[in-house]
N, C-alpha and C positions, 0 to 999 in steps of 0.2 A: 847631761843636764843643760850643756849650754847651747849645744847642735838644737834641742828640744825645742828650748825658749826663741832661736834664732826661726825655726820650723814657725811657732807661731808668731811672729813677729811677721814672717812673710807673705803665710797664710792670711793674716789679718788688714797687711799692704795691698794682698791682690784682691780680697773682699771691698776694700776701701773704693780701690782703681776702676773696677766693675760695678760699683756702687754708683760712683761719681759719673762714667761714664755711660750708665744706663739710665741716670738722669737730664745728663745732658741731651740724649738722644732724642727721650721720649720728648724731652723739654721741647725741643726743635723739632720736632714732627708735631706733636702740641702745637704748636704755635702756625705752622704750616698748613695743619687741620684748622684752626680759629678763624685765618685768613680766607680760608675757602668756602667758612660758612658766614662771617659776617661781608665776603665782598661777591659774593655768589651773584648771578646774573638776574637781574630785573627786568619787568617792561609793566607792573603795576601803577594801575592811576585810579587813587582816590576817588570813590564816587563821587563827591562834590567837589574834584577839581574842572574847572573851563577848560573843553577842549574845540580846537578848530570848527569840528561837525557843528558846534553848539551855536557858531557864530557865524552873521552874515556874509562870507568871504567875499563879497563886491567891496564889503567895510575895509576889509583887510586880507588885502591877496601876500601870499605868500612866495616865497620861490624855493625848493628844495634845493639842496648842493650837500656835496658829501667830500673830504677829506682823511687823509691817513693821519694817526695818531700811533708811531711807533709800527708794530705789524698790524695794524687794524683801522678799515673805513671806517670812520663815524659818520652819521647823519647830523647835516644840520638846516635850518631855515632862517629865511632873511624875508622882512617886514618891511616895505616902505609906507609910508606918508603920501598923502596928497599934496601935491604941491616941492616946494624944492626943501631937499632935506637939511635942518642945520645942525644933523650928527650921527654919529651910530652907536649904538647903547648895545655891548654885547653883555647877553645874560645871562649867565653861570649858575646852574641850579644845585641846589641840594643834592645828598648824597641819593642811588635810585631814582631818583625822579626824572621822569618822562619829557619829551618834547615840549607838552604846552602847560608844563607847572606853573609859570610865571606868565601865562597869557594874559591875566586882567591889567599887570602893571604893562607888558608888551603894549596891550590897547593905547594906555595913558600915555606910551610916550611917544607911539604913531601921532595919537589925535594932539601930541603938541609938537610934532615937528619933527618928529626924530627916527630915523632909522633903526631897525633891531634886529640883531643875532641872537641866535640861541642855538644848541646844539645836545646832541645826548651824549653824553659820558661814554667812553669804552663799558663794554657789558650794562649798555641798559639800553631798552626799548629797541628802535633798528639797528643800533649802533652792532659793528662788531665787538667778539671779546667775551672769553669763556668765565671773564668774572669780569668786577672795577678794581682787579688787584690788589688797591690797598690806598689811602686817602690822597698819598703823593700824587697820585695817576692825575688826579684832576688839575693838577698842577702841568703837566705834561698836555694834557690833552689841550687843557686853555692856551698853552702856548702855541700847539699843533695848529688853532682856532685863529689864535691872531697871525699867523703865517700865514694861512690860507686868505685871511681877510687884505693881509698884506700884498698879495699877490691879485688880487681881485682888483681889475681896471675901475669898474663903479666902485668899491665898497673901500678900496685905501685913496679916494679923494676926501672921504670925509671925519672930519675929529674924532678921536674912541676913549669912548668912556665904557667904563665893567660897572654890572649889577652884580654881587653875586649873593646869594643866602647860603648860610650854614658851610658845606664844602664849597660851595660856591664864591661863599664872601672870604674864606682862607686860598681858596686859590684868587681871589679877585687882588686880592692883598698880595701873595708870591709874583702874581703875573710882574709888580712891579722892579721884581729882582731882573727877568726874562727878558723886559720892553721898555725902549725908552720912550715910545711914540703913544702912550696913555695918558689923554689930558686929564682924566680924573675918575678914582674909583671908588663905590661905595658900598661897605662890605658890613651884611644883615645878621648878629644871631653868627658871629663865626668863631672860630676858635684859634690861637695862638701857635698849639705845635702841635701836629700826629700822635709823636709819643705820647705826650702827655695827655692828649685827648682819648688814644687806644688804654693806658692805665686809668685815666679815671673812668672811665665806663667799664672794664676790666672789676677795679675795685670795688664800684656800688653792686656788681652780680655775683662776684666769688668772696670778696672781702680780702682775706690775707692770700690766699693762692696767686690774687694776680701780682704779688711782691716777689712771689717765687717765679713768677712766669714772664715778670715784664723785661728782665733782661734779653728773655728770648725771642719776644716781642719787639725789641729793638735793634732786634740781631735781625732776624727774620725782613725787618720793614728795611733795613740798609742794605743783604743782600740784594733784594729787589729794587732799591732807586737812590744806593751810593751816595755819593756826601749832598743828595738831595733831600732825602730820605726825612727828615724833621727841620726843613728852616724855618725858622721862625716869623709869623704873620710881623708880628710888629719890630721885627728887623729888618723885614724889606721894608714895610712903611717909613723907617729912621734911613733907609738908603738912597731915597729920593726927599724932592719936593715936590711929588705931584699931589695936589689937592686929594684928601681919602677921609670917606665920613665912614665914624664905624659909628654902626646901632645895634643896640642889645637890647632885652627888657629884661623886666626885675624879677621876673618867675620864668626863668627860662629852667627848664627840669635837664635838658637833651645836651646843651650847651650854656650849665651854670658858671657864676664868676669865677669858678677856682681854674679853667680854663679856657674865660673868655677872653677874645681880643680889647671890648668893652674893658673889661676888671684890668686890664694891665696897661690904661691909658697912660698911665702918670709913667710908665717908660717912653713912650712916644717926644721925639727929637724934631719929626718932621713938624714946620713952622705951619703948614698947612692942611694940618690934620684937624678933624671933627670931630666931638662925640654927641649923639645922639642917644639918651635912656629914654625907655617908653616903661613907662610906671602905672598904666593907667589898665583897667583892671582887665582881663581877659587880653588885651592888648602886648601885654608885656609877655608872652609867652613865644616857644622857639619860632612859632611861622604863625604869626599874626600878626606883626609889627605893621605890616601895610593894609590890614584890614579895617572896617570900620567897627566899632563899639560895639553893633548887632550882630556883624557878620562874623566876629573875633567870640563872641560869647556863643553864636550857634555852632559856630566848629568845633570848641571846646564842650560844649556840655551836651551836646547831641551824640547819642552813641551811634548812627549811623547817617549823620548830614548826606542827604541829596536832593535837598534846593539849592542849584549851584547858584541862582540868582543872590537870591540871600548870602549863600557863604561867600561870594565873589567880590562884594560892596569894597571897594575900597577909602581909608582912611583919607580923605581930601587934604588934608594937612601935611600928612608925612609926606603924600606922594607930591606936591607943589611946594615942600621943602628939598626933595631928591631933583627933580626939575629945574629949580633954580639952579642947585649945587651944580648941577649940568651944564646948564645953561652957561654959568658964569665961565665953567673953565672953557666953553667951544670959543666964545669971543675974541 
């Protein structure tokens, strides 16, 4: 009787063992399969986003140059000014997005004086890279971005300031952990930490699954980029004093308050930090903040915007508020 009960006791241990550890397994190739479909390889552009072709290039010549980011070329382009530059504005785009996403604000900061970088992400558009691995990357790649700019005879005489939106504006924000040589960054519509970014997008699609899957999610995202893997946007900002304006709006769906840089102001140490909310209607949404009122309401409610004219308009305001902010810190 007791060999019996001892029988199932052990039987029930290795059920257990096999249990746990079939969970574990799948848990982790789960999560190894998520990565590959939410960081899979892009080069999609918006019909009604601005691209080069669309604009007069005597306006605005451009210069190609390309860079290693870990094992992979990326491409990038440099914008000058007429006349003598007084800065260089590197602009860090959203997650996926292409070369000339951010071309209309590129315009506005040529025609005031300013120099622009931009560059494409690992796995998107020319760039190499059989995915964008996973949110860290672009944290890596911006640094790859200011080294290269660092080493560049024209382009490290002049002051550097970061644009970034969305992943953009979270690696604009880490860049400051990376560099000391950043006079001022301003970070659109971004988000605070990876983790907590990859679980609540996680949660609003599966609901309670992603509770059972975030650990492996977090396991998953530090294999790949180690005690970098989730720092926190407004922990680098509390690490310096360099001048850093974050803006958010009040209907951002992609990047709402419970994980934005915006909602966690009141932890913010740095003396020369900003915040910018945009409230104002169609406006306040994830990638509209620099748009104009018309142009912010036809991207939104248009199911397939392609008047780039129209959708292109920029908000006169925000952008001669970002300008200033600039401006003050080159002097």
């Amino acid at each position: 009787m007791k060999r019996s009960k001892t029988k199932r006791l052990r039987r029930l241990s290795v059920i257990i063992l096999i249990t746990v550890l079939s969970y574990v397994i799948f848990s982790m190739a789960g999560s190894v399969i998520v990565f590959q479909i939410i960081f899979a390889r892009s080069d999609t552009v918006n019909a009604f986003e601005l691209t080069y072709a669309d604009i007069d290039s005597s306006r605005l010549p451009r210069e190609e140059f390309f860079f290693d980011s870990g094992g992979n070329r990326l491409r990038g382009v440099v914008y000058s000014p007429k006349g003598k530059s007084a800065g260089l504005v590197l602009v860090l785009n959203g997650m996926h997005a292409c070369i000339d996403r951010h071309l209309p604000e590129i315009l506005y900061f040529t025609d005031h004086g300013f120099s622009a970088v931009t560059f494409e992400n690992t796995g998107v558009g020319q760039s190499e890279g059989g995915s964008s691995v996973g949110l860290t990357q672009a944290r890596l790649d911006t640094a790859a971005a200011i080294a290269h700019i660092q080493r560049d005879a024209a382009l490290n005489k002049l002051p550097l300031v970061l644009y970034g939106h969305s992943l953009g504006g979270y690696a604009a924000a880490t860049a400051l952990f990376d560099n000391s040589g950043i006079r001022a960054a301003v970070c659109v519509s971004g988000f605070d930490s990876p983790n907590e970014n990859m679980y609540y997008n996680a949660k609003s699609r599966v609901g309670v699954l992603a509770d059972l899957q975030y650990p492996f999610m977090c396991l998953q995202n530090f294999f790949l980029f180690g005690d970098k893997s989730d720092t926190s946007a407004i922990s680098a900002i509390n690490a310096t004093d360099t001048p850093v304006m974050i803006v958010g709006g009040n209907s951002d769906e992609v990047v709402p308050d419970a994980i934005s840089m915006l909602h966690k102001a009141d932890k913010i140490t740095n003396p020369n930090a900003v915040t910018l909310k945009i409230e104002e209607a169609y406006r306040g949404e994830h990638s509209t903040a620099w748009l104009s009122r018309d142009a912010a309401e036809y991207v939104v409610t248009t199911k397939n915007p392609t008047d780039k004219t129209r959708a292109n308009k920029l908000d006169e305001g925000f952008m001669k508020t970002v300008m200033e902010f600039f401006e003050k810190a080159v002097q």
